[in-house]
N, C-alpha and C positions, 0 to 999 in steps of 0.2 A: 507595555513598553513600546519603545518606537525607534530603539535601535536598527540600521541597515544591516542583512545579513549579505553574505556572500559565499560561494561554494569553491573550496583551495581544493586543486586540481593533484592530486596524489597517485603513486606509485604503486600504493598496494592494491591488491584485491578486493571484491566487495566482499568476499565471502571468507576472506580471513580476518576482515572488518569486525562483521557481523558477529564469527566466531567467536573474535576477542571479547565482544557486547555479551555473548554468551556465556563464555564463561563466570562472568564478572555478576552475575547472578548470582543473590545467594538468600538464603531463608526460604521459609513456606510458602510467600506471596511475592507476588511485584506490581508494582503500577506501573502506568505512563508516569507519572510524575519519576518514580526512579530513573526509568528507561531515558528519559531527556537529559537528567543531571549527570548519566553514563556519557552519554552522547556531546553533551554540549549544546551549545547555538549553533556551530558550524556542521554539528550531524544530522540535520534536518532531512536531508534526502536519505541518508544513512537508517534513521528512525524511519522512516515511509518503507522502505526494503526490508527492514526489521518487522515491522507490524502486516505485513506483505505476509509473510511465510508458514502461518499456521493454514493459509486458506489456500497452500498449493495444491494441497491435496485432499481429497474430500471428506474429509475430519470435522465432524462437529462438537464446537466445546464451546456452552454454553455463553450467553453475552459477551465472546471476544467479538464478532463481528460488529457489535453495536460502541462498544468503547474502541476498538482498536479503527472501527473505520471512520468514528468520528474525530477522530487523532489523528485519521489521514487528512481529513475533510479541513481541519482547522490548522494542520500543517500546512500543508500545502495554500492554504487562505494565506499564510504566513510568508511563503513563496510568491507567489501573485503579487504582494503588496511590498514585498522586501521589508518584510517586518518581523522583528522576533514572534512566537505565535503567546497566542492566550488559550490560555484550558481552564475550563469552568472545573470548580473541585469535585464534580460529580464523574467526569470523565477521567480527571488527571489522576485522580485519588482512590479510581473500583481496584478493588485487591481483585487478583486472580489466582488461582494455585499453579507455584511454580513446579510442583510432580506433571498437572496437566498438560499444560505449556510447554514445558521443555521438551519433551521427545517430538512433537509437531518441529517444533525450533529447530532443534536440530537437523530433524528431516528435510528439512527447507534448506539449510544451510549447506546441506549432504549433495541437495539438488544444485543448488547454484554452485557448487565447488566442480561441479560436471560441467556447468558450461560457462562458469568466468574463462575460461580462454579463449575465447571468443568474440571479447567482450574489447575494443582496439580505439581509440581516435579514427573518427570518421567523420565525415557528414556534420562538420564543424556548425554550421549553418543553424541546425537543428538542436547546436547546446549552448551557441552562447549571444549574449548580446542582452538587452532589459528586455527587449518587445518578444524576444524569446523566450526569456526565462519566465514573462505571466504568461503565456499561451500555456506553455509548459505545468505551471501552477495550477491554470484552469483545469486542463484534462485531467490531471493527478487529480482535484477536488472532485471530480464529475466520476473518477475509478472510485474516490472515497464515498460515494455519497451512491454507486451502485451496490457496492460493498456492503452499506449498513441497509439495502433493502431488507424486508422479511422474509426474505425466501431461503431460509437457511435448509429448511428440510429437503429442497427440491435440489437434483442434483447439478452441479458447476453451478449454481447461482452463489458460490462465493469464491469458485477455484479460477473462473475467467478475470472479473475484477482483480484479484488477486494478482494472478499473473502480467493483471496489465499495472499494475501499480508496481510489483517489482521492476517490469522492464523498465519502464517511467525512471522509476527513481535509480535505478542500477546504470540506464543509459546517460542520464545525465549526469551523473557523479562520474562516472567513466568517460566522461567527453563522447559516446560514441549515439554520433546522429542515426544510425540504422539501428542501435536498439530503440530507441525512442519513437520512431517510425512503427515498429513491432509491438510496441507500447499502445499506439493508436489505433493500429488496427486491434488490437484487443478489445481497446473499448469500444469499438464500431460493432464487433462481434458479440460484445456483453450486451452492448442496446440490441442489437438485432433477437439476440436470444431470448431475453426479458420480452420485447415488443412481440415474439412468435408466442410467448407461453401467456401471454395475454388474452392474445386472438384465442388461444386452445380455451383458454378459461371461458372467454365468453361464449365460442363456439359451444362449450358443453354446455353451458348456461342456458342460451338460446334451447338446446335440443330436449333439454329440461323443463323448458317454459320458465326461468327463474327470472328471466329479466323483462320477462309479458312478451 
């Protein structure tokens, strides 16, 4: 598809948003593919802060971070290009168990209801305009695309990403330039921490004699 999207600037909360998305969950499983036809076209950032919330906290449930972050990665491509997105049925279509899911969801949702008020028009600069909103796409695809690293077992290798893609998509759906800001320096702090646990790898490697 190659419809223009746009992002209508609203009144409510992100976290009674989300809530709503919550509830409206029903059966044993859910996909992305549900989770969009919930949302719409116009909840593309909505859906980025949705798929955000399982990785606030250090919960690991099996292949969310690889579907849910390539659903960031191809959203937000979507964004960059102001295009509806495309999802290959391999992603759009993996069932997940919504017993598993849900209580992470919530807890996420639990969090963000603590500090949506906080959450204000600012730093206008930072949310709106085209040359903004890809800059904005890119970082979100660059949080998607640390997100579905493999380093699920190692600890915050999904909770930093995480947190910087909800700021990402909660800041600019809220108009407010200094979360979006906080969003960046997240990702700065995701690469920093991936780029240290590298050195560590090779560092043990080296002391190993594994790399000659």
């Amino acid at each position: 598809m190659t419809t223009a999207i746009g992002f209508k600037d609203t009144d409510r909360k992100t976290s009674e948003l989300l809530e709503d998305i919550l509830h409206s969950i029903k059966g044993e499983h859910v996909t992305l593919r549900d989770l969009l036809t919930m949302m719409g076209e116009s909840g593309l950032l909505l859906l980025c802060a949705f798929l955000s919330l399982p990785f606030l906290f250090p919960v690991s449930i099996p292949g969310v971070s690889t579907v849910f972050g390539a659903g960031i990665v191809l959203i937000s491509a979507a964004i960059t290009l102001n295009r509806l997105p495309w999802l290959p049925e391999k992603v759009a279509d993996r069932r997940l168990e919504n017993r598993k899911l849900r209580p992470v969801l919530e807890r996420g949702v639990t969090f963000l209801r603590r500090i949506d008020r906080f959450f204000q028009p600012r730093l206008a600069a930072f949310t709106t305009g085209a040359v903004m909103n890809r800059i904005n796409g890119l970082v979100l695809m660059g949080a998607g695309l640390l997100l579905m690293a493999p380093l699920g077992l190692i600890p915050f290798s999904n909770t930093l990403p995480g947190i910087a893609i909800l700021l990402l998509a909660a800041g600019i759906s809220q108009r407010d330039g200094l979360v979006v800001l906080a969003g960046y320096v997240m990702v700065v702090l995701t690469i920093v921490y991936f780029v240290a646990l590298a050195f560590l790898a090779y560092s043990a490697g080296r002391s190993f004699n594994i790399f000659g």
